[in-house]
VEXDREN-2710 file (C-alpha; in Angstrom, 1 decimal):
% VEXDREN-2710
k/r/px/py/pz
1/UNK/0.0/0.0/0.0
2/UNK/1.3/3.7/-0.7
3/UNK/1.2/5.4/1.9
4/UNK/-1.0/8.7/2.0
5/UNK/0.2/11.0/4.6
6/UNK/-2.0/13.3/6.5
7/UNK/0.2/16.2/6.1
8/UNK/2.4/16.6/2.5
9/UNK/5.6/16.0/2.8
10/UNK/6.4/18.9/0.6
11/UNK/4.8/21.4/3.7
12/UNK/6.8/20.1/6.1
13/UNK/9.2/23.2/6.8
14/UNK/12.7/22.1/7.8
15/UNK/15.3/24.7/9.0
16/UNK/18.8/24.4/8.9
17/UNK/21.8/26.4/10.6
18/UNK/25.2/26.0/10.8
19/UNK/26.0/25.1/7.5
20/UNK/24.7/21.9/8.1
21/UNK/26.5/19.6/5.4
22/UNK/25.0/19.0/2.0
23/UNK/24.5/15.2/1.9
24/UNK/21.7/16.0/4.6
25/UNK/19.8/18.4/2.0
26/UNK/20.1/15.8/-0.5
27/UNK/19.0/13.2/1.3
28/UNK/16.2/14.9/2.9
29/UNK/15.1/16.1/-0.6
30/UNK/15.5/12.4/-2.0
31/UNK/13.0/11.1/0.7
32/UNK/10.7/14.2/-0.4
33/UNK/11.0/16.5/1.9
34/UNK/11.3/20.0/-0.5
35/UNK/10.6/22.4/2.1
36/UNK/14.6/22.8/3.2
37/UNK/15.8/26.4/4.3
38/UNK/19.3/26.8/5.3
39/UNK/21.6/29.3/6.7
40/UNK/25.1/29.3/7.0
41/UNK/25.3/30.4/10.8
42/UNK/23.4/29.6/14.1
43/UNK/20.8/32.5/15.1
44/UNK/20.1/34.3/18.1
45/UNK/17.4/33.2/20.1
46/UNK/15.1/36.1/19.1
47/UNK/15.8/35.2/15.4
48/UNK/15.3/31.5/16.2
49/UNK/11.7/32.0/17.9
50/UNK/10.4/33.9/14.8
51/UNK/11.7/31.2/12.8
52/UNK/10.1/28.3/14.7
53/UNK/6.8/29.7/14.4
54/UNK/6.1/27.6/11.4
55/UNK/8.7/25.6/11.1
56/UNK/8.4/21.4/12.2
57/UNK/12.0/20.2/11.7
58/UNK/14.9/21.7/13.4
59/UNK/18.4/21.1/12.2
60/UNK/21.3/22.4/14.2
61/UNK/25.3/22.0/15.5
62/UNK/26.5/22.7/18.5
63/UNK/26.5/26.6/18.6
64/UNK/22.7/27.4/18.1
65/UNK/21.5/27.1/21.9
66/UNK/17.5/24.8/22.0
67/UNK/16.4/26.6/25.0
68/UNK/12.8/25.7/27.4
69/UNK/11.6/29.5/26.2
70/UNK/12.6/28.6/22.6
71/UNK/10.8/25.2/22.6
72/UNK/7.5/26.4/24.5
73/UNK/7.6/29.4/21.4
74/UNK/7.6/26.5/18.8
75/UNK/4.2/25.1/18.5
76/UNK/4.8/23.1/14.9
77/UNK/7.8/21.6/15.8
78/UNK/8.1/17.6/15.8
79/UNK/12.1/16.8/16.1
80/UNK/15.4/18.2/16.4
81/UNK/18.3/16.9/14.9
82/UNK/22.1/17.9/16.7
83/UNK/24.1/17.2/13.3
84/UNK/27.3/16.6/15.7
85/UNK/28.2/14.1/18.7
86/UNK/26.9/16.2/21.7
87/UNK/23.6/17.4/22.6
88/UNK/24.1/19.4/25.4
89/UNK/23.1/22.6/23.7
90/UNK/19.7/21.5/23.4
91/UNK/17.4/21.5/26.7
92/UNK/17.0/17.9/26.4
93/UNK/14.0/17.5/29.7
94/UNK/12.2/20.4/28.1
95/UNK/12.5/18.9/24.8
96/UNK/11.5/15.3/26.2
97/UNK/8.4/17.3/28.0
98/UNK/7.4/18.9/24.9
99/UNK/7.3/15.8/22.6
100/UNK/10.4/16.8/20.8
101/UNK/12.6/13.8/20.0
102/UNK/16.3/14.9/19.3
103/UNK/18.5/13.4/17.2
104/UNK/22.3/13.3/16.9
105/UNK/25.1/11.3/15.6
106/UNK/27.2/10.0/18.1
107/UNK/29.7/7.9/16.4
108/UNK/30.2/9.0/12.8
109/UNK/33.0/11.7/13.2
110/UNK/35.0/9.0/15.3
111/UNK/37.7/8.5/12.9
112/UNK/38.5/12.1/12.8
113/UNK/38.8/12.9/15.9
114/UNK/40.9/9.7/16.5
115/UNK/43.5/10.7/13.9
116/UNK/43.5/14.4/15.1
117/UNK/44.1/13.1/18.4
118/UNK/47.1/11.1/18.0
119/UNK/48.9/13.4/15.3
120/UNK/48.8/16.0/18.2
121/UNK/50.3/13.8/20.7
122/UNK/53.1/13.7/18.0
123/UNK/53.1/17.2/17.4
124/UNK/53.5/17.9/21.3
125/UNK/56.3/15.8/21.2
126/UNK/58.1/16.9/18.7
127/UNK/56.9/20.6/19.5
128/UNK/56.5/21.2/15.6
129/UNK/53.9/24.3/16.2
130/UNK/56.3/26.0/18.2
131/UNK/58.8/25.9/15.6
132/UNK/56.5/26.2/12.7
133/UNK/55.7/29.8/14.4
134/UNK/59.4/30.5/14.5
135/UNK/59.8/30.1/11.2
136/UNK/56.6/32.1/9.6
137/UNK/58.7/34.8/11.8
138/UNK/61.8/34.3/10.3
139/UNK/63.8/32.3/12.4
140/UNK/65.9/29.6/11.6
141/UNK/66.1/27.2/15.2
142/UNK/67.0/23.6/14.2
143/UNK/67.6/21.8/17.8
144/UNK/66.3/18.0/18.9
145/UNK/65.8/20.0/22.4
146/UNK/62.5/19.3/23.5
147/UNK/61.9/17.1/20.8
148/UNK/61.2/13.4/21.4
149/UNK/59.6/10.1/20.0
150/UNK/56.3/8.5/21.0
151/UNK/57.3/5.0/20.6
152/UNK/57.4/3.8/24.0
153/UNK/56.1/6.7/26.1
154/UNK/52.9/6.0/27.9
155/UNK/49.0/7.6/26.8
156/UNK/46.7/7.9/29.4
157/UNK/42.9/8.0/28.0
158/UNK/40.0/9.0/30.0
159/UNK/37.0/7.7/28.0
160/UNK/37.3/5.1/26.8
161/UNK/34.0/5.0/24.2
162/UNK/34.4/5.0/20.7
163/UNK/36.3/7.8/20.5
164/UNK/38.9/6.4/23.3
165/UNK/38.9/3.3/22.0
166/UNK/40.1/4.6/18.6
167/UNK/42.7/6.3/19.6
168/UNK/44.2/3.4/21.7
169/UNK/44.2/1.3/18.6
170/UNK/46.0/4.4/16.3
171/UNK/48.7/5.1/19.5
172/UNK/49.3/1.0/19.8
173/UNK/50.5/1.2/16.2
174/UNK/52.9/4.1/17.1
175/UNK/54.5/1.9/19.4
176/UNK/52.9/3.8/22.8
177/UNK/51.9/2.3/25.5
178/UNK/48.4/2.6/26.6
179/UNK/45.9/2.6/29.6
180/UNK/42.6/4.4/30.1
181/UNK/39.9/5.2/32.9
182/UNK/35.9/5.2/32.1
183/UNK/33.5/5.3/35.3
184/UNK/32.0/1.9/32.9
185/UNK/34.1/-1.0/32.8
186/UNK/35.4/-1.3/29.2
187/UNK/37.5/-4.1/27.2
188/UNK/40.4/-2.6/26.1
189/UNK/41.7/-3.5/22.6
190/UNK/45.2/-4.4/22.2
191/UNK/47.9/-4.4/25.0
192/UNK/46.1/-1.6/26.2
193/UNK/45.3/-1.6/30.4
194/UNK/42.5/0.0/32.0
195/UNK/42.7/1.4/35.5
196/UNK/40.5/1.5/38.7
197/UNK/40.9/5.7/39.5
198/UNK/41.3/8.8/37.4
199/UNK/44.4/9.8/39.5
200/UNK/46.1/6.4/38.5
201/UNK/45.8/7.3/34.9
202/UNK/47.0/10.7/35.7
203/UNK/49.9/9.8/37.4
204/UNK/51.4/7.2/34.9
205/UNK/51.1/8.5/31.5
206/UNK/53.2/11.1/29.4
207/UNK/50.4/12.2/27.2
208/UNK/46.6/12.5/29.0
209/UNK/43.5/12.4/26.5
210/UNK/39.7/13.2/27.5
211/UNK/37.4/12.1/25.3
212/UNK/34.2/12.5/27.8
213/UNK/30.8/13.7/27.2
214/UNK/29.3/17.1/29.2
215/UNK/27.9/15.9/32.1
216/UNK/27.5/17.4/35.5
217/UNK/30.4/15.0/36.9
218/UNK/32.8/16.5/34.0
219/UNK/32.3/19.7/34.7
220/UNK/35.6/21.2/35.6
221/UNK/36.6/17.0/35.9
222/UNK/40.4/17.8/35.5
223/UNK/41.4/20.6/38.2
224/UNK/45.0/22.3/38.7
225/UNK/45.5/19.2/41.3
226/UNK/44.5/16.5/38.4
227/UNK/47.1/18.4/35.8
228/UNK/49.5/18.2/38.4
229/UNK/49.0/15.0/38.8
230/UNK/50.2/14.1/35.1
231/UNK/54.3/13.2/35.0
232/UNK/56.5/15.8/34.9
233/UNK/56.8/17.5/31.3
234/UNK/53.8/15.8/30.4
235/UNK/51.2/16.7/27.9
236/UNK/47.5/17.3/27.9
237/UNK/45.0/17.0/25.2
238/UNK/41.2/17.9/25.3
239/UNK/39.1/17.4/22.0
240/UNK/36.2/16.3/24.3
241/UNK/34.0/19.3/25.8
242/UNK/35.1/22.8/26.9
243/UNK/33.5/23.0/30.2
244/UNK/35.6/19.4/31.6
245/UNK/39.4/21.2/32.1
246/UNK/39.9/24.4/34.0
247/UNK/42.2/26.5/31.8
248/UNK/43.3/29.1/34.5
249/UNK/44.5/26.2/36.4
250/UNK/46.0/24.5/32.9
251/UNK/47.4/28.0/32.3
252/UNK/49.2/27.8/35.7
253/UNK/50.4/24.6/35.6
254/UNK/51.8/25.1/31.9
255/UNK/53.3/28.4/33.2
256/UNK/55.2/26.0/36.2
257/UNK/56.8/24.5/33.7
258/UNK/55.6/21.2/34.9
259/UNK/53.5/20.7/31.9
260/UNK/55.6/20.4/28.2
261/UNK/52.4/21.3/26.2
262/UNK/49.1/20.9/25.5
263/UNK/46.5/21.0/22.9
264/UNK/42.8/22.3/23.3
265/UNK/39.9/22.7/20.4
266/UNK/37.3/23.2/22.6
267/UNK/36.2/26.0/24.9
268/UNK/33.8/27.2/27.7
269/UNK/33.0/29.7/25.5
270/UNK/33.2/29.5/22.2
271/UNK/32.6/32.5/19.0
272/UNK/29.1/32.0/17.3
273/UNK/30.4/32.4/13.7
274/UNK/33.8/33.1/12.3
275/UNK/33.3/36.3/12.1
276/UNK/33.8/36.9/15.8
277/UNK/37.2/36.9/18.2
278/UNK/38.4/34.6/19.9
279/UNK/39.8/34.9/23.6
280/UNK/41.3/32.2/26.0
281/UNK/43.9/32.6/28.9
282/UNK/46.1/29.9/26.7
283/UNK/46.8/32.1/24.0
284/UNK/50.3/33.1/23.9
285/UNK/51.9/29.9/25.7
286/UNK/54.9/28.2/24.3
287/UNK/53.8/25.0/22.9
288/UNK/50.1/25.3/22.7
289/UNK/48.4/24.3/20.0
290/UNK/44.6/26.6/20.2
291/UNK/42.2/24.7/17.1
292/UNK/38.9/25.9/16.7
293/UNK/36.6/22.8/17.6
294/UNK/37.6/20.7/14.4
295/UNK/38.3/17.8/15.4
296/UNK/35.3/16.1/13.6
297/UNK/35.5/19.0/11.3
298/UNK/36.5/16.7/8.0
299/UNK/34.5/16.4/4.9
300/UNK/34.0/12.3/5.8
301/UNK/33.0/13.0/8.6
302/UNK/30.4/16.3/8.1
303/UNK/29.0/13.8/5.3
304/UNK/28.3/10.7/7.2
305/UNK/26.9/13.1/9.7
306/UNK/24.3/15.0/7.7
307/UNK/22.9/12.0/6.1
308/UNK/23.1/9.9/9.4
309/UNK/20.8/12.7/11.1
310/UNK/18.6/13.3/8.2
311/UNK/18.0/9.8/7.9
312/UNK/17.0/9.3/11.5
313/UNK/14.7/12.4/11.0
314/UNK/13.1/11.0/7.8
315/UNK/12.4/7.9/9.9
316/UNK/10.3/9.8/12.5
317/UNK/8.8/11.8/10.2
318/UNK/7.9/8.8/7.6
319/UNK/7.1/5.8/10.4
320/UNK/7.3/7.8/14.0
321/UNK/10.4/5.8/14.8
322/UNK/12.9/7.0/17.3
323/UNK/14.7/4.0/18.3
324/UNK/17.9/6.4/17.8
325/UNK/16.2/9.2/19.8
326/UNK/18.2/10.7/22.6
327/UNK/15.6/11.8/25.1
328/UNK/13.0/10.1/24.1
329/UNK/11.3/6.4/24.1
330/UNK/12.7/3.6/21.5
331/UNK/9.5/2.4/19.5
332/UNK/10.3/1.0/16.0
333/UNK/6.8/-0.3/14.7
334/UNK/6.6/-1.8/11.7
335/UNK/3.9/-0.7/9.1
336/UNK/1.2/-2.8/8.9
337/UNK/-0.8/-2.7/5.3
338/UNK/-4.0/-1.3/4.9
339/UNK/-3.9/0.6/8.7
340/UNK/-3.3/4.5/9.9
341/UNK/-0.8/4.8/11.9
342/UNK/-1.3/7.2/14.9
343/UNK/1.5/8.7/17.1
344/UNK/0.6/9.3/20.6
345/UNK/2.5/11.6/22.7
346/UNK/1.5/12.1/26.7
347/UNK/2.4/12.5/30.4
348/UNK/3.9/9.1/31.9
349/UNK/1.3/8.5/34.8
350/UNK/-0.4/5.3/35.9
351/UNK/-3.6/4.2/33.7
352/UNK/-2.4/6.1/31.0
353/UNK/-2.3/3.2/28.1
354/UNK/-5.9/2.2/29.9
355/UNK/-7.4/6.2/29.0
356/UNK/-6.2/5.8/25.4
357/UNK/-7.9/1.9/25.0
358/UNK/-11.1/3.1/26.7
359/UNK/-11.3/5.9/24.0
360/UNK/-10.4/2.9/21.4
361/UNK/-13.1/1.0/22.3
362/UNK/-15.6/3.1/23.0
363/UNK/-15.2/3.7/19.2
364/UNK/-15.2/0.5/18.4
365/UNK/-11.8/0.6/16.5
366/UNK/-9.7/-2.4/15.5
367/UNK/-6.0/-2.1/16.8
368/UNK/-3.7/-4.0/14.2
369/UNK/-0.5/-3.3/16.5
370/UNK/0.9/-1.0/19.0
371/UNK/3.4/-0.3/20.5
372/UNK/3.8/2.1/24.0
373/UNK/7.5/2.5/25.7
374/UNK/8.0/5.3/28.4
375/UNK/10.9/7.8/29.1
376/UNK/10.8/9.7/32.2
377/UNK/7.9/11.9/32.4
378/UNK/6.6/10.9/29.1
379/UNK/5.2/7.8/27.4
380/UNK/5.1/7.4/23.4
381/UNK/2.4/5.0/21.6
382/UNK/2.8/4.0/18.0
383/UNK/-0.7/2.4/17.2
384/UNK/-2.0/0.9/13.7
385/UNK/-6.1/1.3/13.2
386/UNK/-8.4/-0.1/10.9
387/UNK/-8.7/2.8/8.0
388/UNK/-11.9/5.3/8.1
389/UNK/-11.4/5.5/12.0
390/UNK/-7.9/7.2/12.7
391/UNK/-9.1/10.8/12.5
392/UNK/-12.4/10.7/15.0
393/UNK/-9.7/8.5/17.0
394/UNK/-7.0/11.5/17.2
395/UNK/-9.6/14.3/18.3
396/UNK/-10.6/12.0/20.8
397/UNK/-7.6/11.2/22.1
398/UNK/-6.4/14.8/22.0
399/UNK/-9.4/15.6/24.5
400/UNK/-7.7/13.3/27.0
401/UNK/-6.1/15.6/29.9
402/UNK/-2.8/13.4/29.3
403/UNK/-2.4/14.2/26.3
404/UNK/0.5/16.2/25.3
405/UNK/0.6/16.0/21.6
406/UNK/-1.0/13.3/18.8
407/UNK/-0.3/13.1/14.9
408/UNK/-2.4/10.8/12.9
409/UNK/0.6/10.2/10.3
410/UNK/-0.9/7.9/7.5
END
């Protein structure tokens, strides 16, 4: 059966900011969906309000800022996607709480951020930025002073996820040796070793690198006591969030001399577009290498990203699945021929799935299949009907005081 859906694809409006890459536009417009505006940069939250008004699919990165006000302003809007790893720039409880399933891609720029990862820890070592700068400036400084090799020195990594686990298997082929931390117990690939404490970690290696998510236990995780921790003349590396390292304390510790280096792309706070400064305490420190949040910033990785996100989008939008969902129940119904499909949104109280039946048979409607899974406050219910019923069903079930938002889809 073709399915005919209660709302045209080509009116669903989809907004997307941050130059989002192109292979989520074309795959978005290859499933149908026409209705595709995009902007280059991410929008203050004045701008963003006037243009959620009408607008049901939300595409973003991670400098556009999904607040409670901004999601209570956006009446149309069904999903979010995060076309990056994180999520925490997006009010995830609100968005839960409003029926807004968010979307992200947590493993596609892994790679990249891998192979960024370890050519640092070699660029530390051999303290190549330092001397690139000398040389843009004129000077000729050839010395093995400071320089060393990584075959043999020790890398301590502190999340060890997919990102972690990566770079263990990229710095085992250097010849380093390797051992990690995670608050989950992990099996480690290789000859690497995990440890029982942080501190352990911190104490043994040459080279520490965080690849952790925001949380509010990594908030500020590495303080001037943890950096001095790390081995004398050792090195630290953040790619992971901007909020987990203190940099006056790194700036300190650096300034000691007790640190050789370190390399940082992310930041607490962070410019909004290119087009405005940048500022951080580590500017200006001897073998420092400041990049501006690219570590999954490579073509392969932007393009498995868009159409990763875009995909998982076109899923809810097409089927109302959101096994891939962040904040939000997994149901992944399948369709069911000749049926509607209605998708049921409300407040996770007791006798809920019993208020919805009741209206179901007091209709008299045959259920083909559904499907109800919960998530905090909030339950989701994917039912298939018996055709020439679905829509009396929705405005019923939209009466119901538990109701927080229903779409008859097909």
């Amino acid at each position: 059966m073709t399915k005919k859906y209660s709302f045209p694809k080509d009116k669903i409006k989809i907004l997307l900011l941050e130059g989002v890459h192109e292979s989520a536009d074309a795959f978005l417009k290859s499933s149908h969906y026409t209705n595709v505006k995009k902007l280059q940069t991410s929008l203050s939250e004045e701008e963003l309000i006037k243009e959620l008004s009408d607008t049901h699919i939300l595409g973003i990165r991670s400098k556009t800022q999904v607040t409670k006000n901004l999601l209570k302003s956006a009446p149309y809007l069904l999903s979010i996607g995060c076309f990056c790893i994180g999520t925490n720039q997006v009010d995830l409880n609100a968005a839960t709480n409003c029926g807004v399933p968010v979307f992200n891609a947590p493993f596609s720029n892994t790679r990249s951020v891998a192979e960024l990862t370890v050519a640092l820890v070699v660029t530390l070592a051999r303290r190549v930025f330092e001397k690139s700068q000398k040389m843009h400036q004129g000077i000729w400084q050839k010395s093995a002073i400071g320089s060393y090799e990584v075959k043999g020195k020790t890398l301590g990594i502190i999340g060890y996820g997919h990102i972690g686990s990566q770079v263990s298997l990229l710095a085992e082929s250097y010849g380093m040796n390797v051992i990690s931390y995670d608050i989950q117990s992990k099996l480690t690939y290789g000859t690497a070793k995990s440890k029982n404490t942080l501190e352990s970690v911190l104490s043994e290696s040459d080279f520490v690198t965080l690849h952790v998510p925001e949380t509010e236990t990594t908030k500020n995780m590495i303080t001037e006591d943890h950096l001095k921790a790390i081995k004398k003349n050792g090195y630290l590396i953040n790619l992971s969030r901007g909020s987990v390292v203190d940099l006056n304390a790194l700036k300190r510790v650096l300034e000691s001399g007790h640190l050789a280096g370190a390399a940082v792309d992310v930041f607490p706070k962070e410019p909004k577009s290119n087009d405005e400064p940048f500022e951080s305490v580590l500017q200006g420190i001897p073998n420092v290498i400041l990049t501006p949040h690219i570590a999954g910033a490579t073509l392969e990785a932007q393009e498995k990203i868009g159409k990763e996100v875009a995909e998982n989008l076109a899923k809810y939008i097409d089927s109302g699945i959101t096994s891939t969902a962040v904040n939000f129940p997994k149901v992944n119904l399948p369709d069911h021929e000749n049926c509607h499909r209605l998708l049921n949104i409300h407040r996770n109280v007791p006798g809920a799935l019993h208020q919805i039946n009741g209206v179901i048979a007091e209709l008299g409607i045959n259920i083909e299949a559904q499907y109800l899974s919960t998530f905090n406050e909030i339950g989701y219910l994917v039912m298939d009907v018996s055709e020439n019923t679905s829509k009396n069903l929705k405005e019923q079930i939209e009466k119901i005081d538990i109701n927080i938002k229903t779409r008859l889809l097909f």
